[in-house]
N, C-alpha and C positions, 0 to 999 in steps of 0.2 A: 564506580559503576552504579548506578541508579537503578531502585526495583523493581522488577518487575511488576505490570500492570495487573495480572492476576495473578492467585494462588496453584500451585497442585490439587488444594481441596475442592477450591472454586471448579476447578477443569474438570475432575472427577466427578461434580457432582452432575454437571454439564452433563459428560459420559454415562452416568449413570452405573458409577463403578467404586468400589477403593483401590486404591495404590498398593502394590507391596513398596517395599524399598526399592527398588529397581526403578519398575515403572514409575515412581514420585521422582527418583533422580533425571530420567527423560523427559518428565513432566515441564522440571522445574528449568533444563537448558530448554526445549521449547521453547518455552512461558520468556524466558531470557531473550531469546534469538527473535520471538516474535515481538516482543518491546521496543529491543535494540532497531529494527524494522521500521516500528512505528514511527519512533522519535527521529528518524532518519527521513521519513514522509512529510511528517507533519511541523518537523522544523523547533521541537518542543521537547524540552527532556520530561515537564511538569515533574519536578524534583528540587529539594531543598538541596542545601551544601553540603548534605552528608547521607544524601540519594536514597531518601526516604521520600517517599508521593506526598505531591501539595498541589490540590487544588486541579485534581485529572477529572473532565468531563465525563459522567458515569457513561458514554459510549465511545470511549479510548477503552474501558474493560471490556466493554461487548465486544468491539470489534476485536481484541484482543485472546479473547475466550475463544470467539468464532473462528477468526486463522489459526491459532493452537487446534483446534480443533478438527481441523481440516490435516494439519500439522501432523497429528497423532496416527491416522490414517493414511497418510503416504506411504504409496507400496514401494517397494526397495527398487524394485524391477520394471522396466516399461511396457513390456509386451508378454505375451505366454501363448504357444500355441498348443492345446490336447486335440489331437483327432482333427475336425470341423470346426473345433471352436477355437474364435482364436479372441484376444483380449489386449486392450492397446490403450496404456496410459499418457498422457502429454504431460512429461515430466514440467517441473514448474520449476522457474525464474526465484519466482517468488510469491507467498500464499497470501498475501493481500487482497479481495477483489476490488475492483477498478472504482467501484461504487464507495467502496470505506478507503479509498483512497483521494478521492475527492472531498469526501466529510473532512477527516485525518487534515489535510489540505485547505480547508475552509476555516476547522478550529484553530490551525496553525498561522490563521493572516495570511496563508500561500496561495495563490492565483495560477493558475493551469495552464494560461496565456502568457506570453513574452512579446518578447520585441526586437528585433534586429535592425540595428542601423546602416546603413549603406552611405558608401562614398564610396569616390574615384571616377575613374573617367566613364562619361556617358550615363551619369547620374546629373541630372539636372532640377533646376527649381522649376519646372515648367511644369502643371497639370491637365491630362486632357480631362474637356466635359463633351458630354452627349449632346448632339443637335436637337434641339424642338423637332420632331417630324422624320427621325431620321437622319440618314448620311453620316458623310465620316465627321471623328470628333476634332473639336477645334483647343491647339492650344491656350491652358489659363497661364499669364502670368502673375 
Protein backbone atom coordinates (compact mmCIF):
# COMPACT_ATOMS: atom_id res chain seq x y z
CA UNK A 1 0.00 0.00 0.00
CA UNK A 2 1.38 3.33 -0.77
CA UNK A 3 1.53 6.57 1.57
CA UNK A 4 -0.29 8.53 2.46
CA UNK A 5 -0.21 11.99 0.77
CA UNK A 6 -0.14 13.78 4.05
CA UNK A 7 1.00 13.56 7.66
CA UNK A 8 -1.15 13.45 11.04
CA UNK A 9 1.34 16.34 11.87
CA UNK A 10 0.70 18.16 8.64
CA UNK A 11 -3.55 17.64 9.43
CA UNK A 12 -2.93 18.90 12.94
CA UNK A 13 -1.25 21.60 12.21
CA UNK A 14 -3.98 22.52 9.59
CA UNK A 15 -6.41 22.01 12.71
CA UNK A 16 -4.73 23.84 14.72
CA UNK A 17 -4.37 21.32 17.41
CA UNK A 18 -1.88 18.22 18.60
CA UNK A 19 -2.99 14.62 18.47
CA UNK A 20 -3.13 12.49 21.51
CA UNK A 21 -2.49 8.82 20.41
CA UNK A 22 -6.07 8.26 19.67
CA UNK A 23 -6.84 11.03 17.70
CA UNK A 24 -3.18 10.64 15.41
CA UNK A 25 -4.47 6.98 15.02
CA UNK A 26 -7.92 8.45 13.31
CA UNK A 27 -5.90 10.92 11.81
CA UNK A 28 -3.61 8.60 10.06
CA UNK A 29 -6.79 5.99 8.49
CA UNK A 30 -8.30 9.40 7.34
CA UNK A 31 -5.17 10.51 5.75
CA UNK A 32 -5.15 6.66 4.32
CA UNK A 33 -8.83 6.43 3.19
CA UNK A 34 -8.44 9.99 1.76
CA UNK A 35 -5.29 8.94 -0.57
CA UNK A 36 -6.75 5.56 -1.34
CA UNK A 37 -9.72 8.21 -2.84
CA UNK A 38 -7.51 10.09 -4.49
CA UNK A 39 -5.39 7.59 -6.43
CA UNK A 40 -8.73 6.13 -7.33
CA UNK A 41 -9.82 9.81 -9.02
CA UNK A 42 -6.88 10.60 -10.42
CA UNK A 43 -5.77 7.43 -11.89
CA UNK A 44 -2.27 7.75 -10.17
CA UNK A 45 -0.63 5.99 -7.25
CA UNK A 46 2.59 8.76 -7.51
CA UNK A 47 4.45 6.05 -5.60
CA UNK A 48 7.63 4.06 -6.05
CA UNK A 49 7.86 0.07 -5.79
CA UNK A 50 7.92 0.04 -2.26
CA UNK A 51 4.97 3.02 -1.69
CA UNK A 52 6.88 5.70 -0.65
CA UNK A 53 5.72 9.21 -2.67
CA UNK A 54 7.54 10.17 -5.92
CA UNK A 55 7.18 12.89 -7.62
CA UNK A 56 3.18 14.07 -6.12
CA UNK A 57 2.15 17.48 -7.33
CA UNK A 58 2.28 19.78 -4.22
CA UNK A 59 -1.81 19.99 -4.65
CA UNK A 60 -2.56 16.26 -4.40
CA UNK A 61 -1.32 17.22 -0.52
CA UNK A 62 -3.72 20.20 -0.44
CA UNK A 63 -6.47 18.72 -1.75
CA UNK A 64 -5.60 15.87 0.32
CA UNK A 65 -5.24 17.88 3.85
CA UNK A 66 -8.58 19.70 2.63
CA UNK A 67 -10.92 16.39 2.41
CA UNK A 68 -9.05 15.05 5.61
CA UNK A 69 -10.20 17.82 6.90
CA UNK A 70 -13.57 18.09 6.11
CA UNK A 71 -13.13 14.17 6.97
CA UNK A 72 -12.25 15.04 10.64
CA UNK A 73 -15.62 16.87 11.13
CA UNK A 74 -18.16 14.45 9.93
CA UNK A 75 -20.92 14.29 12.35
CA UNK A 76 -21.68 10.46 13.09
CA UNK A 77 -25.53 11.48 12.75
CA UNK A 78 -27.65 13.19 10.04
CA UNK A 79 -30.22 15.13 11.57
CA UNK A 80 -30.98 16.21 15.42
CA UNK A 81 -34.16 17.67 16.55
CA UNK A 82 -34.13 20.13 20.15
CA UNK A 83 -37.40 21.90 20.66
CA UNK A 84 -37.61 24.30 17.21
CA UNK A 85 -34.42 23.62 16.30
CA UNK A 86 -33.92 21.21 14.04
CA UNK A 87 -30.40 20.34 12.15
CA UNK A 88 -29.83 18.33 9.05
CA UNK A 89 -26.61 16.88 7.71
CA UNK A 90 -26.30 15.38 3.71
CA UNK A 91 -24.44 12.60 4.68
CA UNK A 92 -21.54 12.23 2.05
CA UNK A 93 -20.67 9.55 -0.79
CA UNK A 94 -17.57 10.73 -0.67
CA UNK A 95 -15.43 14.04 0.63
CA UNK A 96 -13.92 15.00 -2.57
CA UNK A 97 -15.24 18.29 -3.98
CA UNK A 98 -16.27 18.19 -7.55
CA UNK A 99 -13.81 21.04 -8.16
CA UNK A 100 -10.36 18.86 -6.71
CA UNK A 101 -11.95 16.23 -8.58
CA UNK A 102 -11.57 17.75 -11.83
CA UNK A 103 -7.73 19.08 -10.99
CA UNK A 104 -7.05 15.12 -9.39
CA UNK A 105 -8.44 14.21 -13.13
CA UNK A 106 -6.48 16.71 -15.21
CA UNK A 107 -3.04 15.80 -13.20
CA UNK A 108 -4.10 12.14 -13.95
CA UNK A 109 -4.39 12.63 -18.09
CA UNK A 110 -8.13 11.64 -17.22
CA UNK A 111 -10.95 13.62 -19.29
CA UNK A 112 -14.40 13.99 -17.69
CA UNK A 113 -16.02 13.33 -21.24
CA UNK A 114 -16.50 9.79 -22.98
CA UNK A 115 -17.91 8.35 -25.79
CA UNK A 116 -20.46 5.92 -26.65
CA UNK A 117 -20.66 4.12 -29.69
CA UNK A 118 -23.76 2.86 -31.28
CA UNK A 119 -24.95 0.26 -33.72
CA UNK A 120 -27.67 -1.95 -34.83
CA UNK A 121 -30.67 -1.41 -36.55
CA UNK A 122 -31.80 2.24 -37.40
CA UNK A 123 -28.53 3.47 -36.90
CA UNK A 124 -27.33 4.79 -40.07
CA UNK A 125 -24.44 6.61 -41.91
CA UNK A 126 -26.86 9.31 -43.01
CA UNK A 127 -26.43 13.00 -41.32
CA UNK A 128 -29.03 15.55 -41.31
CA UNK A 129 -27.92 19.55 -41.90
CA UNK A 130 -29.95 22.73 -41.45
CA UNK A 131 -31.53 24.46 -44.33
CA UNK A 132 -30.16 27.96 -45.38
CA UNK A 133 -33.34 29.91 -44.39
CA UNK A 134 -35.05 27.60 -42.45
CA UNK A 135 -37.42 24.31 -43.09
CA UNK A 136 -36.80 20.97 -42.46
CA UNK A 137 -33.32 19.38 -42.49
CA UNK A 138 -32.03 17.58 -45.43
CA UNK A 139 -30.35 14.39 -45.49
CA UNK A 140 -26.09 14.24 -45.79
CA UNK A 141 -24.62 11.39 -47.18
Amino acid sequence: MADPFATPDQLASRLGVTFDAAEEARATLILEDVSAEIRDVAGVDWAAEGGELEDVPPVVTVIALRTAKRAWFERPFDSENIGDYAYRQTPHEHMIRTSDRKTLRRLGGLSSVGTIGLSGIGIADVIYVPVSGGGDWLPWE
